[in-house]
Every structure is written in structure tokens, then in C-alpha cells.
N, C-alpha and C positions, 0 to 999 in steps of 0.2 A: 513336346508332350501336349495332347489335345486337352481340352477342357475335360474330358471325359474320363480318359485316364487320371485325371487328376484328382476328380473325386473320386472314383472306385480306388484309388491309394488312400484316401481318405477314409473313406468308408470302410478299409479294407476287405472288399468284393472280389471274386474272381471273374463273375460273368454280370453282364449286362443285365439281365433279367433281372435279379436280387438289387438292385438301385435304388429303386423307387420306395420300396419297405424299409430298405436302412436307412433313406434317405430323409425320407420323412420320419422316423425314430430320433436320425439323428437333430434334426433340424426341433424337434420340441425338447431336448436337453440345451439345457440355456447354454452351457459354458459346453457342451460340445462343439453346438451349432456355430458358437464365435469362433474355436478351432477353424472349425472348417471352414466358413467366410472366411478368416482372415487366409487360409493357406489356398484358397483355388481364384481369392479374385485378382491375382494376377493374369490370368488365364482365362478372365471370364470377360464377355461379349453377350446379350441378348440372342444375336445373331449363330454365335456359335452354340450355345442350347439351345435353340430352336434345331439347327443341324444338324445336334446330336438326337436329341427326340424324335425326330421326325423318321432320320434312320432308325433307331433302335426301339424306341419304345411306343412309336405312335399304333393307336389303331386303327387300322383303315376299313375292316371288317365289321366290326362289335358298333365302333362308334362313327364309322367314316370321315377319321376328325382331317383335315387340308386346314393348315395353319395359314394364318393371315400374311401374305407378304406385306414390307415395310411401308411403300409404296398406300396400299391399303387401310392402314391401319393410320398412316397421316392424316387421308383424308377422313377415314370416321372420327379421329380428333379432331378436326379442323371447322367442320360441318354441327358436329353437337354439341350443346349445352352444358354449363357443367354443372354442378349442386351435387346432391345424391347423384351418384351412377352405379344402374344394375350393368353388369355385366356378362350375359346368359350367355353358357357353352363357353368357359370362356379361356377353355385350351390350359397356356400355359402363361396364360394372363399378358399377350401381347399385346388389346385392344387397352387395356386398363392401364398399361404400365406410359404407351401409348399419348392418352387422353390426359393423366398427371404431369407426365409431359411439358404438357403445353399450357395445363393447367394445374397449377399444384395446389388449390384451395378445395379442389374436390374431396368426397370422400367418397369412397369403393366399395361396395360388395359383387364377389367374384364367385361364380354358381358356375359349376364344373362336374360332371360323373363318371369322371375316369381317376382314379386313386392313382394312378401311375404318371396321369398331366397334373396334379392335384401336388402331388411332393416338385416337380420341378416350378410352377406356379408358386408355390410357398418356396424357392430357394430365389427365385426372380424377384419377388417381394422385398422377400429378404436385404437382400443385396440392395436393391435399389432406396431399401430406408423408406419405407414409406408405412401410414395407419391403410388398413383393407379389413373385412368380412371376407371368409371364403364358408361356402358352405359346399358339400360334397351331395348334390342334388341332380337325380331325375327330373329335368325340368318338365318333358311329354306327360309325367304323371303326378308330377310336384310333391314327389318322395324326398326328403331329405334327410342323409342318414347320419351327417358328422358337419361340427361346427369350431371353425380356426378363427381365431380373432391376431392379427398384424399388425403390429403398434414399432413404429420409429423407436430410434434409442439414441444417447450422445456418444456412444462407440463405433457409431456412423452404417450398423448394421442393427437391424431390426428383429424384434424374438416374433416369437410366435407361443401361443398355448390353445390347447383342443378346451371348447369349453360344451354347456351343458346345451345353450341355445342362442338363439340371436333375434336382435327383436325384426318383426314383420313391419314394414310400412311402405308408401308410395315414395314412386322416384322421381326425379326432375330427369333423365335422362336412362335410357335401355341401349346397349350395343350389345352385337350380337354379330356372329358368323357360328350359324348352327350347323350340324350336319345336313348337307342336300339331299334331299326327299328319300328322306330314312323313314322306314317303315315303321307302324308304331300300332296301340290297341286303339282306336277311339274310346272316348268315352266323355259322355258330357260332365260339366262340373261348369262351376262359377265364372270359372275364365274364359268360353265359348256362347257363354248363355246370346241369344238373339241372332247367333250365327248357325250355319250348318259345320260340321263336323270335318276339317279336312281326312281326305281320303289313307286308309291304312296303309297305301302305298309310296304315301307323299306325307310328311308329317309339317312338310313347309310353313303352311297358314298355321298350324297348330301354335307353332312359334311364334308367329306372329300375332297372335291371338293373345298366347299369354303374355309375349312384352307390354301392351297396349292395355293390360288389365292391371299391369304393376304401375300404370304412371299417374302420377297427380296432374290434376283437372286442366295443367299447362303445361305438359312433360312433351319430352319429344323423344322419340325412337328412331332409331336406324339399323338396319336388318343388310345382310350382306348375302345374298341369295340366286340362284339357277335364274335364268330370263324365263324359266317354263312358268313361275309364279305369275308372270307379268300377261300371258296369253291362254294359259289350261281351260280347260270350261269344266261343266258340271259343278261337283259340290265347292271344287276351287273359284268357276268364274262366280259365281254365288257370292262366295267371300270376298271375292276382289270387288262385285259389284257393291255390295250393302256397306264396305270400309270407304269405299266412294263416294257414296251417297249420303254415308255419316261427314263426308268434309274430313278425313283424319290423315290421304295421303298427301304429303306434301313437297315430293321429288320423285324422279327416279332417275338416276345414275347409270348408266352404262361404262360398264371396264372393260380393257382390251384383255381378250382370249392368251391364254396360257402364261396369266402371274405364278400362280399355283401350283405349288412341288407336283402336288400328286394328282391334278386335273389338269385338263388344256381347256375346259370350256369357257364361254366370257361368263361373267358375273356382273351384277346390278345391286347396288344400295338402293333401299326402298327407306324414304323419310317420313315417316309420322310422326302429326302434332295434333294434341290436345285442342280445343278453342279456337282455332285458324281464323284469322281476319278477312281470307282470301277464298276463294272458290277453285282458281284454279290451282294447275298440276304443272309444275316448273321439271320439263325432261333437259336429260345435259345427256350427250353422244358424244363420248370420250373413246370410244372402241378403237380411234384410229390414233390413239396420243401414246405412245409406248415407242419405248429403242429397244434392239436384241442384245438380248444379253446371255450369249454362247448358246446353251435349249432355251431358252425363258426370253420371256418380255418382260421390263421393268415400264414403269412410269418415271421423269424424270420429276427431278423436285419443281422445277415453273409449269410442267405438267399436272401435278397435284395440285398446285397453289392458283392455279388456272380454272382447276373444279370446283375450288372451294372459295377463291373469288366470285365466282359466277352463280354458285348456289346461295350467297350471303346477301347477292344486291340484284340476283334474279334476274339478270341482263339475258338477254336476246341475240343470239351471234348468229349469224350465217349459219346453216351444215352445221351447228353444234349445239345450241340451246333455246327452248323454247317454252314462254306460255301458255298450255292446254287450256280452253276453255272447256267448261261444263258438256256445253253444247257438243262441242267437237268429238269427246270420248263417247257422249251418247250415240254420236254416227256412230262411231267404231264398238258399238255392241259391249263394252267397255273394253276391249283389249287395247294394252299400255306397250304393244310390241313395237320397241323405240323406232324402227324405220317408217312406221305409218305415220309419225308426227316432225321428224328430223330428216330431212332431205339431204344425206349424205352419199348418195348413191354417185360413180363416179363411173358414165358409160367407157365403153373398151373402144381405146383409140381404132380408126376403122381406118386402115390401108390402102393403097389404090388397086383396085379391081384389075388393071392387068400385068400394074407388075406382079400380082400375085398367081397372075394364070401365069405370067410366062416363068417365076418359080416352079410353079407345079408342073409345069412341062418339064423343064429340067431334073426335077425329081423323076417324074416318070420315065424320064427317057434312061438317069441315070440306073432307075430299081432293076428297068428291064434289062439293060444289059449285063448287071453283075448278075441274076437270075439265068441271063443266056449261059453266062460265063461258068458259073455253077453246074446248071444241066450238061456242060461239056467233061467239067469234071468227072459229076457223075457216071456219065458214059466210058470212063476209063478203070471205073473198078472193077474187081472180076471177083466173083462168089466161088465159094468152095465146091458147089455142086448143081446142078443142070436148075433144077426147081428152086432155089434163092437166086440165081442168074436171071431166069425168067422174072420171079417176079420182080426184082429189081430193075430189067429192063420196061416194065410194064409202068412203074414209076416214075420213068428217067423221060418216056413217052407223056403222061401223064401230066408231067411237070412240064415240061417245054410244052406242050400246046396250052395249057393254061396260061402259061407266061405270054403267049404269043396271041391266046382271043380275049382274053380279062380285060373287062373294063380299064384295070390299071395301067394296062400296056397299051394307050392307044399311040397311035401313027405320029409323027408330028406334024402330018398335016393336019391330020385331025384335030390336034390342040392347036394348032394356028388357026384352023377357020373357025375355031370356039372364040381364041382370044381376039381375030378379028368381026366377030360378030357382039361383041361386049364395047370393043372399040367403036363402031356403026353405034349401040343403041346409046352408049354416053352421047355421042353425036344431038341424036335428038336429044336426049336428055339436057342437054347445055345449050341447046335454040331459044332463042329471046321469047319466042313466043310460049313454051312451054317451061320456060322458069316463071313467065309468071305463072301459068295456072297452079305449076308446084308448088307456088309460097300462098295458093288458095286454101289454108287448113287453118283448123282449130281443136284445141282438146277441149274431147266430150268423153262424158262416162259410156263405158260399152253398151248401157242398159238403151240408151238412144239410137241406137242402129241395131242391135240385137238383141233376142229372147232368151235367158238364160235355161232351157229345159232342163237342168237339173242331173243327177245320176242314168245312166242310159236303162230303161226298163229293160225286163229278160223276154226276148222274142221279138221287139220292137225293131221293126225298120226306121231308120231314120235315112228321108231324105237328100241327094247331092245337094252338095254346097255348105254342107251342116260343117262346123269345125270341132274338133274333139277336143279337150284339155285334159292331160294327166293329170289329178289330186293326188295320186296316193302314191306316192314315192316321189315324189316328181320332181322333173329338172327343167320344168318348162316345156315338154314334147308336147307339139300339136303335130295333128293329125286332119287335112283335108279331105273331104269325102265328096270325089270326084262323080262316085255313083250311089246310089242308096243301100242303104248295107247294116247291118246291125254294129251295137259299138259292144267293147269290153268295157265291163263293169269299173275300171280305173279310171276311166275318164268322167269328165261332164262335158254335156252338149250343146253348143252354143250355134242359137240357127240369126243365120242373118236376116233383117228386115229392112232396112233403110239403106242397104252397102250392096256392092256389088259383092258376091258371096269371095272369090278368091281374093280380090284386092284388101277385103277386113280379113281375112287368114293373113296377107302380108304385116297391117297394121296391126293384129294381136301379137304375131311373131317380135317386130318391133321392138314392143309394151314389155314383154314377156320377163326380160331380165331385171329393170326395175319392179316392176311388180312379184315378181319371186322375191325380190331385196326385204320388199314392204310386208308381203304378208304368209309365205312362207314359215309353219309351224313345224319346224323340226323338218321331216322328212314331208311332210302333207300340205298340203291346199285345201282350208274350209270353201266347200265348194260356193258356202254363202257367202262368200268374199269377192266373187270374183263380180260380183256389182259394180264394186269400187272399181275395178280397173278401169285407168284412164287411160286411152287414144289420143293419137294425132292423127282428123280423119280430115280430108278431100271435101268440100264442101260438094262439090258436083259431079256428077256420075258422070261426065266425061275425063275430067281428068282421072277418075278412079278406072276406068275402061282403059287406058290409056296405059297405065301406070301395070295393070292387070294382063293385058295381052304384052308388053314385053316382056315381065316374069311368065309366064305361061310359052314364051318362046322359047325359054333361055332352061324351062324345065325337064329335067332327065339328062342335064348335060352336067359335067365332073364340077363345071365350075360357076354352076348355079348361086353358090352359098357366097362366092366370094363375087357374082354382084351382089345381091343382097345385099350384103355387107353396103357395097359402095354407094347403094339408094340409102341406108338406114343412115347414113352419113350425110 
């Protein structure tokens, strides 16, 4: 018998729906509610109410509620302070139950506006014997419509009673995992005063706005939130800039992608403190610390204990944690998007150049002949009537000579004198005298050899030699412009000055995949970003000439991309 059935026997319920009202009926009748603790907590697990709510009664619509995996919920205990704890949005009071935890001298108030997480919250409590506040609060409008006061007992289960109100005051500590970028009304009030309003579309900052106005003058907050908070602009990078500038963030956390039942996106803890001793902004890149666990990632427990080690004594590790300086977020416009300050970026092993041509001959030789093989087939069927004959044969014709002039069917001598012309330029390439001038480079910002011209105007020619960059959707597609030609509004145009124009198209190619790591926003490229990209450039235009005319040899042939590869190596 699940947990679940076991209270609807209890309750005496037929259907799931009806739970939560009897539930919490039940649960303010003193001596029923002992009933029911006493007969379901054989049966009961944190873990397994969570499972059950989340199938049956969560909202994912109304409220967008995505419950805190456990994993999560250690490290916001681990990380915050205890005293007073608010704990906004606060489900089915996993964060709180959590946080007691590990610290039981705390004391709780749980701010919650779903009546339906509100009765299983007040049964977790319950159980768990602990003093809490819940109040049943709109926290976007800071409506509050019912107040539960949680008080321990020596029958080792704790009552509950709905009372008239509860008193208001500041907290030593706010946890929170709100709904992500839930739509809401703006509206100023006391708790945004000196800020802009976050966006109706995004209610993110809003949240963040009100924990940050609930804490006493040394309080600390921790927010569990979408990475888009970390990089948005407009009225969000507004707010991100001015909580900066007040000195109040005091981490950001990165989490690996898909803890969460009902999301795969990663997520980020954002820490704020009151009074800060410090200036800087301590980021920790944990995106890569997870094991799978069948759909889902889990964090392990020396995993957890590893973030929350590092966030307490602010160390410095290779690829995973680091001291932002003031200065340094000013370069970055203030965007907190973890790959611009955490160098976890791990390039893609590069294979050798011909054994992957002489692969790809084998594939090709292999495609064309099951393709020949096929067209033979075909030529053995026979149609019901003269005109489906015909045109059938007109396909059968169709097919076979495509197989036989396509690119993809070339000759094998043809792919032998490719892959012995890759063999010749390695040749040079590995000559003493030309490994040194190879190891003649240095990273420099692209703005040093190049003019960012910006969005391509409408009707504009832009000169050969120009390189295009997709922003908007982009996966890194550049585009050489061999002749002058107008560009598509997707791109930005980047003209070279100080480079041999095709040899920097090699060197942006390059660059191309870490810098998508680094500053890729979603699906886009702020075109003002691409300043910061950094090169590996050729000090001298002979080696860049050099380097230039043998890609420029090796162009329009199948197995251009896999030298490439073998120079980028």
C-alpha cells in the first residue's frame, strides 16, 4: 500500500482530488489528526509525499510549482544561516524541513499559495514534530489570506491550529525556489522601492526583490532560479546591475541540468547578504558534478558537500570556483553568465586528419554501392499499367545517375588523391622550419586585428574578405565572403584590418566553440559581445599567408573540415 492510499483510507476519500480539503480538515482536529499520524507513519517518507504530489496534486499550470530535488535542498541548508527563516514559495516545505535539519534551533515561517501544497506542508510538519508559521500567501502581491501556527508536542507528533494572524518582522535568513519566470501584474510597493519593476513576463527579480526586503540589516538570502536571471537585460539587467552595486550578491551557484521532476533546465542559487565585508562575487561551476540516475541527474552527497565546502571558506579551484572582482563584472556589462568567469570549457578531442579521410572513403564507397544495389532492385519491379511503369522507370534512371555524379559518390581515386594531398600538406606542416613559425602566436582580443561593423545595414554591400557571424539562432555559422555582396540581417559583420582576411575566418572558426560556451544567451549572440572574443593569432603575415593558401587549397574538397580539424589541433 502506497503512502497515498493510505491516507485516502484514512480520510475516507474515493478520489485524489478531494485530499487536500479533508486533509487539512483533518489535520486541525487535534485528536483526529493523532489518528491519522499515528496510522500512515508507517508508510511515510518525505520522499514518498513528494511523489505523490507532484503526480497528483502539484500545479504546473496555475503555479508552475517543480519541487526541490534532495540534492538541492542540502545545499540551501548547508550554505544559509539559521535564526529566523522565511521560507517563500515554500511548496511542501521541503527547503524548511531541510534547513531544521541540520539545524534544529531555528525557527520557521513557511509562506505558501496553493491550499493543496499547504495541507501536505502542514502534514510534513506535522510528522516531523517541529514549531513553524505557515501562512497561505501571494507572495507577487503580498496578499495573505490564512494563518497556521505548528507547535511540537511529547506525543512525538505535532498539532496545528488556523489562527487570526501572525506577527510581521525581519529575518536572519530567506530560502526560496519560486516559480521560474511566472507571469505576474507589476506593481510598485515598498518592497521594489529604488528598483525598476521586473518584467510581467518574468516575475524572477520580483522575488527577489521581496526576500531582500524581509531581512534584517545582516540577513542572508538564497534564491534557486533559471541562469536567464543571471544574463536578461532591460528592466532585469537594471536590477541585476543596481543589487550589484549595492554590494548585496554574494555567490552564484551553478547546478547540473535535469535534477528536476518536471524541468531539464540547469539552475543557479543566487546568495545575498546584508552588510558584506567583501566586494567581490564568489561563482562555483558545479554544472559538471552529477551521476545519472535512470531519466534524472542526481548530485552525490561529497558532491553537495563540495559546494558547500567551497562556498563557506571561498577557495579558488581550477574549472570550478572563482573570485569575481568588481572590476571584472564591470568588463562584462554586469552579466553573471557562469562560462564568462569559470573556464570549464573542454575542447573536442581532434582525430587524425587521414585516418578520417580514409573512413570517409570507405563510407562513401560503402553508401554507393548498397545505393547501386538498390537501383537494381528497383529496376525489377513492374507496375500495374504503362504510365506508373514509366514513371517509375524515370526514377529508377534518376536515382542511378545521381548515385553515380554526387559529390557523395566520388571515385576512389578521387578520395585518394584528396587524402594524399592532406598527407603532402601535413608534410609541410611538421618541417622544422615551419613548426617554428607555428608556435609564433599569441591571444589577442579580435577588436585588435578586426572592426566589428555591427548588424548588416539593408542594401549595403559589404566588401570581400568581410566574415559574417550568426547572432540570432546561432550555432556558431560563419560565413566568408569571398566577393562583395550584401549580408542577411542574422548575422554581424566583422571586417578584417590587421589579418590576412581568410586566415582570421580560420582563427574565428577556431575560437568559435568556446566562445559560444562563454557567451551564448539562449538561442542568440549579443552582437556586443563579440569584442570579448579571444584569438590565437600569427604574429606575422607570412606565417598567416602560409597557413591561408593551404586551407584555400584544400577548399571545396569533402575533406576540407577534417584538416581543419587536424590544424585546430
Amino acid at each position: 500500500m502506497t503512502i497515498l492510499q493510505r491516507i485516502m483510507e484514512e480520510l475516507n476519500v474515493r478520489e485524489v482530488h478531494e485530499i487536500p480539503t479533508a486533509l487539512t480538515k483533518t489535520l486541525l482536529d487535534s485528536n483526529a489528526c493523532l489518528s491519522l499520524l499515528k496510522a500512515i507513519k508507517p508508510y511515510y517518507s518525505y520522499e514518498a509525499i513528494l511523489a505523490e504530489f507532484e503526480e497528483h496534486s502539484a500545479d504546473r499550470k496555475s503555479y508552475m510549482q517543480d519541487y526541490t530535488p534532495q540534492c538541492v535542498l542540502d545545499i540551501i541548508g548547508g550554505i544559509t544561516p539559521g535564526g529566523d527563516v522565511r521560507d517563500v514559495c515554500a511548496g511542501i516545505g521541503g527547503l524548511s524541513l531541510a534547513k531544521f535539519k541540520m539545524d534544529n534551533t531555528v525557527t520557521l515561517r513557511l509562506e505558501e499559495y496553493s491550499k493543496n501544497a499547504i495541507a501536505f506542508m502542514l502534514l510534513n510538519l506535522l510528522i516531523a514534530n517541529i514549531d513553524a508559521e505557515v501562512v497561505e500567501k501571494n507572495v507577487l502581491t503580498g496578499e495573505e489570506h490564512a494563518y497556521y501556527k505548528v507547535e511540537s508536542a511529547v506525543s512525538g507528533f505535532g498539532q496545528v491550529s488556523k489562527v487570526d494572524m501572525l506577527e510581521s518582522k525581519k529575518y536572519d535568513t530567506v530560502i526560496s525556489n519560486p516559480p521560474y519566470s511566472q507571469s505576474w501584474i507589476p506593481q510598485m510597493d515598498e518592497r521594489f522601492e529604488g528598483y525598476k519593476l521586473a518584467p510581467k513576463s518574468k516575475a524572477d527579480f520580483a522575488f527577489i526583490l521581496d526576500g531582500l526586503y524581509s531581512l534584517n540589516e545582516f540577513g542572508t538570502a538564497a534564491f534557486i532560479m533559471p541562469h536567464g536571471v543571471l544574463f536578461r537585460g532591460q528592466a532585469e539587467g537594471d536590477i541585476r546591475r543596481k543589487l550589484i552595486d549595492n554590494n548585496l550578491l554574494d555567490a552564484v551557484i551553478g547546478l547540473p541540468s535535469n535534477l528536476f521532476t518536471n524541468t531539464s533546465i540547469p539552475v543557479c542559487i543566487l546568495v545575498f547578504k546584508k552588510n558584506r565585508a567583501n566586494t567581490d562575487i564568489l561563482i562555483i561551476d558545479a554544472q559538471k558534478d552529477f551521476v545519472k540516475n535512470k531519466n534524472k541527474n542526481i548530485m552525490t552527497a561529497e558532491q553537495v558537500e563540495k559546494v558547500i565546502k567551497v562556498y563557506k571558506s571561498r577557495a579558488e579551484i581550477e574549472r570550478y570556483s572563482s573570485n569575481i572582482s568588481m572590476s571584472t563584472i564591470l568588463d562584462n556589462d554586469y552579466n553573471l553568465n557562469i562560462p564568462r568567469y569559470i573556464d570549464s570549457f573542454e575542447p573536442e578531442e581532434i582525430p587524425d586528419a587521414v585516418q578520417l579521410a580514409k573512413e570517409l572513403n570507405e563510407i562513401n564507397r560503402e553508401s554507393r554501392t548498397l545505393g547501386l544495389e538498390i537501383a537494381e532492385m528497383l529496376k525489377q519491379l513492374v507496375c500495374t499499367d504503362p504510365d506508373s511503369q514509366k514513371e517509375h522507370n524515370e526514377f529508377v534512371k534518376e536515382f542511378t545517375e545521381f548515385l553515380v555524379s554526387s559529390d557523395s559518390a566520388c571515385t576512389v581515386e578521387e578520395q585518394e588523391a584528396v587524402i594524399k594531398k592532406i598527407e603532402d600538406v601535413k608534410k609541410v606542416f611538421t618541417s622544422k622550419d615551419v613548426r617554428v613559425m607555428l608556435r609564433n602566436y599569441k591571444k589577442i582580443k579580435i577588436t585588435e586585428v578586426a572592426d566589428i561593423l555591427g548588424r548588416p545595414k539593408k542594401d549595403q554591400i559589404y566588401p570581400s574578405g568581410c566574415i559574417c557571424l550568426q547572432v540570432s539562432a546561432s550555432k556558431g555559422e560563419l560565413v566568408y565572403l569571398a566577393e562583395a555582396q550584401q549580408v542577411d540581417a542574422k548575422y554581424v559583420v566583422i571586417q578584417p584590418r590587421n589579418a590576412i582576411p581568410y586566415y582570421l575566418f580560420l582563427v574565428i572558426e577556431k575560437a568559435m566553440p568556446e566562445f559560444l560556451y562563454k557567451y551564448r544567451q539562449g538561442l542568440n549572440i549579443s552582437a556586443h559581445d563579440i569584442k570579448h572574443m579571444e584569438i590565437l593569432c600569427h604574429t606575422d603575415v607570412e606565417t598567416q599567408a602560409l597557413i591561408s593558401m593551404m586551407f584555400q587549397s584544400m577548399h571545396g574538397t569533402s575533406l576540407s573540415a577534417q584538416f581543419g580539424r587536424f590544424f585546430n589541433a
